[in-house]
N, C-alpha and C positions, 0 to 999 in steps of 0.2 A: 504494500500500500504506500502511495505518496503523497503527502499533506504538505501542498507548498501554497504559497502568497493566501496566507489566514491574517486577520486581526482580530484578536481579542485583548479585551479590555476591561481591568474591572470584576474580574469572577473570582468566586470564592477558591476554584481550582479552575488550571490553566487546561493543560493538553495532558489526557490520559491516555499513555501508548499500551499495548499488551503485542507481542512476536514481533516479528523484523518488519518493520516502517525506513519508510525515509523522511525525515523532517526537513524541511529546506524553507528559507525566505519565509518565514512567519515573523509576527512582533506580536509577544505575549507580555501584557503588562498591568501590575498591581494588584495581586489577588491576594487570601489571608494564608494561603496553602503553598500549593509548591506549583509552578509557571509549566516544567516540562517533568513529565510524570513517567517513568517504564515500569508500567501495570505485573511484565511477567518478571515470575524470579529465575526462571532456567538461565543460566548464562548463555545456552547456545542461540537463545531470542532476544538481540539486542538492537534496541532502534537505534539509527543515523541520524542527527542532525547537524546541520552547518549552515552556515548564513541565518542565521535565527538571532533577534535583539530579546531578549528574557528581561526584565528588567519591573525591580520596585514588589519581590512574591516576599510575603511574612516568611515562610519557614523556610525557602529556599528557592532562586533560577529551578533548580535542577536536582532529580536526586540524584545517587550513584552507578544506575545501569545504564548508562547510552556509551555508545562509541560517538566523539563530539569530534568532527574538524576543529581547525583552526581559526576560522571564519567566525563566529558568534562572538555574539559581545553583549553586557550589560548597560546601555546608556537609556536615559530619556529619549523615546523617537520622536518626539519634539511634533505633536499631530497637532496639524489645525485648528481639529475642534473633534470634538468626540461623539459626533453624529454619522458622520461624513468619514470621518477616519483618514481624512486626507493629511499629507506630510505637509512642514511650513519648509520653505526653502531651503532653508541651515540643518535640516534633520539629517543624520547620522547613519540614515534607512536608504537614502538616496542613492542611487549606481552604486548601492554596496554587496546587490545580491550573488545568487549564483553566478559566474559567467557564463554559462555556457547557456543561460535565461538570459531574453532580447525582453525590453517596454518594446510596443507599437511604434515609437520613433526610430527603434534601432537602438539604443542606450542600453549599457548593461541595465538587466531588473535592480527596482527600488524593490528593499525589504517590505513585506505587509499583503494588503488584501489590493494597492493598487497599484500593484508590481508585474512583473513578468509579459505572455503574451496575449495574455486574453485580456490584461488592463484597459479601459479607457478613460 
């Protein structure tokens, strides 16, 4: 399964993974729980993520099952407004995502829900 260019905001728990996921290009932010969740305990079901902004969970980003690139980071993504979910120009999400993911202009993907190819 592949969960890319998500926004959530706000929940009490982020993203609950359970077997082998890809996580890519999300922004998970401020919840009271834990932001990126790996549901299974067998070590040999471990989700992916990278390019992912985690950021502002009470008990943690992250717990200790994922296999994580290098790419993620914990910042403010600095959103417009939280209706809309739209980034403000200086946001930290912006041509930060996957590259091998295009915006519609051709630009590498913006981290979030208005990111990648199917953005408009």
């Amino acid at each position: 399964m592949k969960i890319i260019n998500n926004s959530f905001y706000h929940c009490e728990y982020g993203m609950s993974i359970g077997g082998i996921s890809i996580v890519n290009n999300n922004i998970l932010i401020s919840g009271s729980e834990i932001g990126l969740w790996n549901a299974q305990v067998n070590p040999l079901y471990v989700p992916i993520g990278d390019y992912n902004c985690v950021w502002n969970w009470g008990s943690a980003n992250y717990n200790d099952r994922w296999n994580f690139g290098d790419h993620s980071f914990s910042l403010d993504p600095l959103f417009a407004d939280t209706v809309a979910f739209r980034l403000m120009p200086n946001s930290p999400c912006i041509d930060t995502g996957d590259p091998s993911l295009f915006d519609p202009d051709g630009s590498r993907s913006d981290i979030g829900a208005w990111g990648g190819p199917n953005a408009y």
